[in-house]
C-alpha positions as CSV (number, residue, x, y, z in Angstrom):
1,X,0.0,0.0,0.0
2,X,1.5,3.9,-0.9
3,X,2.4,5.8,1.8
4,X,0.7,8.9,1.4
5,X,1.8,12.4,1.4
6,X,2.9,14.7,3.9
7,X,0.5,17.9,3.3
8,X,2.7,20.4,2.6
9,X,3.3,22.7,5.8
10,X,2.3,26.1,5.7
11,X,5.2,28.8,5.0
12,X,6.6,30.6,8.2
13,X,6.2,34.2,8.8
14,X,4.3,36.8,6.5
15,X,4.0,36.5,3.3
16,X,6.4,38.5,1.4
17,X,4.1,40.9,-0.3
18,X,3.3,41.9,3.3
19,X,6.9,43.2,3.8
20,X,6.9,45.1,0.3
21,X,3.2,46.1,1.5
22,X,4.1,47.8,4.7
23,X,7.7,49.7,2.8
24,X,5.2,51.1,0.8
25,X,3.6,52.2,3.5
26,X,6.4,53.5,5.4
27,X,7.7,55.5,2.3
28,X,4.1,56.9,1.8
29,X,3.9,58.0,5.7
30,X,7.6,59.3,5.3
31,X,6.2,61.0,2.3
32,X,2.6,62.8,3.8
33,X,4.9,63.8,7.0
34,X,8.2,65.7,4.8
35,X,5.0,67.7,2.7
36,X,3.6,68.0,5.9
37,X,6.4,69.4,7.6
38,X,7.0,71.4,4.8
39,X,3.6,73.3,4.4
40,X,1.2,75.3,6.4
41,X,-1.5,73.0,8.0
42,X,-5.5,73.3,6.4
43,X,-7.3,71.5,9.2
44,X,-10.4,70.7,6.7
45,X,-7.8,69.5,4.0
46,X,-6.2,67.5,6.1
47,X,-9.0,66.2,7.4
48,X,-10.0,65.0,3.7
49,X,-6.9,63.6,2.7
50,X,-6.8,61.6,5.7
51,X,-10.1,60.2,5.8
52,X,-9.1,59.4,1.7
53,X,-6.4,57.6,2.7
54,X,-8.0,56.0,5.7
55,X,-11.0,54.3,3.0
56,X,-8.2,53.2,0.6
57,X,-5.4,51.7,2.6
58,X,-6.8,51.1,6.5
59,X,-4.3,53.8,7.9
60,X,-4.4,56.5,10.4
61,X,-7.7,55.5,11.7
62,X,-8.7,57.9,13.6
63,X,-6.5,60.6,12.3
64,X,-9.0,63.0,10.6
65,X,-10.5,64.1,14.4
66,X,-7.0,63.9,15.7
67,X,-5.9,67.2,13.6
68,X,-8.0,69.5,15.7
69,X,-8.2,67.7,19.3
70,X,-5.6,65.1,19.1
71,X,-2.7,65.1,21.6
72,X,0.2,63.9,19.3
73,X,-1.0,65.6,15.8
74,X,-2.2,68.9,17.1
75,X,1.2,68.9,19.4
76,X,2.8,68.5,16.3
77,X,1.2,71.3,14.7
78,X,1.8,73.9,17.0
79,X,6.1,72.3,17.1
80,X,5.7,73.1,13.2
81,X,5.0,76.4,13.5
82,X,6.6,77.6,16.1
83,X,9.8,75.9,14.2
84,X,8.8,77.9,11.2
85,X,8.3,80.9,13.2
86,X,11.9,80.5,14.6
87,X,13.5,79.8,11.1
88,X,11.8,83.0,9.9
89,X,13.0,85.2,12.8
90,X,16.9,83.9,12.2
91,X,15.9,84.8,8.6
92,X,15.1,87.9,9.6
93,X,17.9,88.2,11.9
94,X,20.5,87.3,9.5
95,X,19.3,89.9,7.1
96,X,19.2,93.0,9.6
97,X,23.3,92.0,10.5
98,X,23.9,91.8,6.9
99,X,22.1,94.8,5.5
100,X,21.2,96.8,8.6
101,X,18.7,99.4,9.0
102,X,19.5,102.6,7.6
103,X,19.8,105.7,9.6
104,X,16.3,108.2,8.8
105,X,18.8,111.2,9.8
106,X,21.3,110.0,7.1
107,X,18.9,109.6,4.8
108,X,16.8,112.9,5.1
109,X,20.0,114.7,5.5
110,X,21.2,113.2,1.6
111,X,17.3,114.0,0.9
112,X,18.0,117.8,2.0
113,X,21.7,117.9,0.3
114,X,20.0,116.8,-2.9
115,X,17.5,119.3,-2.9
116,X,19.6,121.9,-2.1
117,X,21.6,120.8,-5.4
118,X,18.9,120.8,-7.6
119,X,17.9,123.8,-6.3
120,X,21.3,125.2,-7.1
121,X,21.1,123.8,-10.4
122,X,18.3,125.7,-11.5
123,X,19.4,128.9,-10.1
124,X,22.3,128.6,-11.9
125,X,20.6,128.2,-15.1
126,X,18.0,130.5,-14.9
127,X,21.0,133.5,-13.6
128,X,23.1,132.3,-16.6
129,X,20.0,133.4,-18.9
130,X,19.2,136.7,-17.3
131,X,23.1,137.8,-17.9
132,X,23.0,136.7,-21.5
133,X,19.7,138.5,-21.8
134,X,21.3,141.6,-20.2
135,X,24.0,141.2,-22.7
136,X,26.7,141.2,-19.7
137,X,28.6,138.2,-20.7
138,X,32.0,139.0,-21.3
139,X,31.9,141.5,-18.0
140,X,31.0,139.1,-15.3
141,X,31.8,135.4,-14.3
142,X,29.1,133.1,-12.4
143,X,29.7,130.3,-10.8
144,X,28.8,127.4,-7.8
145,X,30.5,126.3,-4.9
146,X,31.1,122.6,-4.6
147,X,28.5,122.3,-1.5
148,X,26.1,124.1,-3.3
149,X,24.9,126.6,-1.3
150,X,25.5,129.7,-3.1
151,X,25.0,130.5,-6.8
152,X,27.6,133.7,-7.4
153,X,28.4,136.4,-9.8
154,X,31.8,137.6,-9.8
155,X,33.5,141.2,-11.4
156,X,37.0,142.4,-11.9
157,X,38.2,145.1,-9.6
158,X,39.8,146.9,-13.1
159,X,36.2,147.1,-14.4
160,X,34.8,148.6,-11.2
161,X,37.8,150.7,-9.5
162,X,40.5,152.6,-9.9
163,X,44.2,151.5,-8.6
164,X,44.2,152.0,-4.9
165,X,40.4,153.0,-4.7
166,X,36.9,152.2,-3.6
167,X,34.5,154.7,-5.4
168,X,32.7,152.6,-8.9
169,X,33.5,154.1,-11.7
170,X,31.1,155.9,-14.0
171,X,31.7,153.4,-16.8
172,X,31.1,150.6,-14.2
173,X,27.4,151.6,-13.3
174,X,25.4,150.3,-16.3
175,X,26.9,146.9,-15.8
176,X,25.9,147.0,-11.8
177,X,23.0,148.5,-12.8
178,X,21.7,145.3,-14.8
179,X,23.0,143.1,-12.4
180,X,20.7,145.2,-10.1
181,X,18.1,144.1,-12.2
182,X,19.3,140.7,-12.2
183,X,19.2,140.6,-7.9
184,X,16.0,142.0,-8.0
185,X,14.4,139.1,-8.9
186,X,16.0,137.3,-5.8
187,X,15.7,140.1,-3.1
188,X,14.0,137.3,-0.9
189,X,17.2,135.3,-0.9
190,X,20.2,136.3,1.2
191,X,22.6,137.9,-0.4
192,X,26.5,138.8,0.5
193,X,28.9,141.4,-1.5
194,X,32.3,140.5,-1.0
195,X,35.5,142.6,-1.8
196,X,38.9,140.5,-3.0
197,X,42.1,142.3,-2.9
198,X,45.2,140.7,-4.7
199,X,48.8,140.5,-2.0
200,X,50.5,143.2,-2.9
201,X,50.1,146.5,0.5
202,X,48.4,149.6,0.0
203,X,50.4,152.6,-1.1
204,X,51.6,155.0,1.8
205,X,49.3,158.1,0.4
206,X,46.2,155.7,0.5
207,X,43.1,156.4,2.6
208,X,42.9,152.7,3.8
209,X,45.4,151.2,5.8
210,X,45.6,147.7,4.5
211,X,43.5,145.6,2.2
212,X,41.1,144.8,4.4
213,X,40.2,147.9,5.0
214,X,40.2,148.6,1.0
215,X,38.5,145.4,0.2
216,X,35.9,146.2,2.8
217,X,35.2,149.7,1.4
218,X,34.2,148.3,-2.3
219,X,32.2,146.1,-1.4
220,X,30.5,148.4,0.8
221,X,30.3,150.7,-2.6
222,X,28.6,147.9,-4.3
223,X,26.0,147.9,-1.6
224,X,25.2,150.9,-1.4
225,X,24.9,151.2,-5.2
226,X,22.2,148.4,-5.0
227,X,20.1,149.7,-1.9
228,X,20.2,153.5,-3.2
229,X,20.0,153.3,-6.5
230,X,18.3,150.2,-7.0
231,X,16.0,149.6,-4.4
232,X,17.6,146.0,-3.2
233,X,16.5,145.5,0.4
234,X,19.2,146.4,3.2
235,X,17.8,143.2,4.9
236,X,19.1,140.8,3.0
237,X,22.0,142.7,1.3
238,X,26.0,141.7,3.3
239,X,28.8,143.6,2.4
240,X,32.1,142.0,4.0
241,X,35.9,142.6,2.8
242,X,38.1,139.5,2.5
243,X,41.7,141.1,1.7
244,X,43.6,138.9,-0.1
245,X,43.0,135.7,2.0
246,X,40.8,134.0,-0.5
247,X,42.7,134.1,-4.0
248,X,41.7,132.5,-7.0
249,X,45.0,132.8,-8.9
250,X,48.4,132.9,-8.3
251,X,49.7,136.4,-6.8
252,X,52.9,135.6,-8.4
253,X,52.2,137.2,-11.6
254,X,50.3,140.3,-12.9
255,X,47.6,137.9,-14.4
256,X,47.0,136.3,-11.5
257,X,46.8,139.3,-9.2
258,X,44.5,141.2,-11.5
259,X,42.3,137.9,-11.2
260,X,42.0,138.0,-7.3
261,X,41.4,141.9,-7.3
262,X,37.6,141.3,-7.6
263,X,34.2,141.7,-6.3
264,X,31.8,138.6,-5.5
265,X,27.9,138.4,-5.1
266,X,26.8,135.5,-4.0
267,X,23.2,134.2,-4.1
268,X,22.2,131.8,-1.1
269,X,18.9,129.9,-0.8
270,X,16.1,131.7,0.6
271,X,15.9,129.8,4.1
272,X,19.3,130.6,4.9
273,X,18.3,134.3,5.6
């Protein structure tokens, strides 16, 4: 008689689809956390992807009332944001150390500075056209300072005075006459009459003692010239002498020296009254 069989003993452990089953699950969870992690939290979406995922696989019973109330998800939730609050302030951190704040004063002072400039600017232009109206051109200089404050018009001492002297000559007066005209138009605005001498003493018959004194007296010509003849205002009008501390050429030849024998108007802004 055959011996029979042996049935064939069941297989030990799970079956291996099991194994690949539950990597797959692992990588999906590992998956859903990262985008998780990675994104702000909608309760009511997460609430529908969960309960999808709960009908289709089995998993994270449970989980779709947890996201509001539950201990470990909501825990979770607040951990996330409170991380991504914290990588945002480092952000913000790292950003104020490497491009920090700049200073309001600094900047309203620039603000002011190129204002003032523009301002400047235009002056400049619109003096430059009133002296080529007034067909003065090749009498007078105008110019800027670098800081731009003043805009100012500048005349040689030959044209205005005598060697050694402070009265304006009678050929000088139509020229000061149309830059009169000229000021006029900015009698609002402070403005200050200079007198430039060039190095070289006074003569030992002259009225005025030094250069200072004769520098101070033509300018003080010029002003008067504008207030009583032309109606400038005594309020805003300077008159000051310089000598010959402030010289725009060399003294060291007669070129130079007639250049820094000279008379200077300059035209400030109107706030700096």
């Amino acid at each position: 008689m055959a011996k029979k069989k042996k049935a064939e003993e069941a297989p030990k452990g799970s079956p291996a689809w099991m194994a690949t089953f539950s990597d797959l699950m692992n990588l999906l969870l590992c998956f859903f956390v990262l985008l998780f992690s990675m994104s702000s939290v909608d309760e009511a979406k997460y609430e529908e992807l969960v309960v999808s995922l709960s009908n289709s696989f089995s998993i994270f019973t449970g989980g779709g009332a947890a996201i509001g109330d539950g201990r470990l998800i909501s825990s979770g939730v607040s951990q996330l944001n409170e991380l991504d609050d914290y990588y945002s302030d480092m952000g913000a951190a790292s950003e104020t150390d490497e491009k920090p704040n700049a200073d309001p004063m600094k900047e309203y002072e620039e603000q002011q500075k190129e204002e003032q400039k523009q301002e400047m600017e235009e002056m400049y232009d619109e003096l430059s056209e009133m002296v080529e109206s007034k067909d003065i051109m090749d009498d007078i200089t105008i110019g800027m300072d670098s800081q731009y404050q003043y805009v100012k018009i500048s005349l040689s001492g030959a044209i205005l005075f005598d060697s050694g002297k402070a009265e304006v000559v009678k050929g000088a007066k139509p020229i000061l006459s149309k830059i009169g005209d000229i000021l006029k138009v900015y009698d609002d605005s402070l403005i200050k009459i200079e007198g430039h001498t060039d190095n070289v003493p006074t003569s030992a018959g002259s009225k005025y003692a030094d250069n200072m004194e004769l520098s101070t007296a033509r300018a003080i010509s010029v002003w008067n010239y504008f207030v009583h003849k032309k109606g400038l205002s005594p309020k805003t009008l300077e008159a000051s002498g310089r000598s010959q501390y402030n010289p725009i050429a060399s003294n060291k030849t007669a070129e130079g020296r007639a250049k820094n024998r000279r008379v200077e108007i300059k035209i400030y802004k109107e706030d700096q009254k």
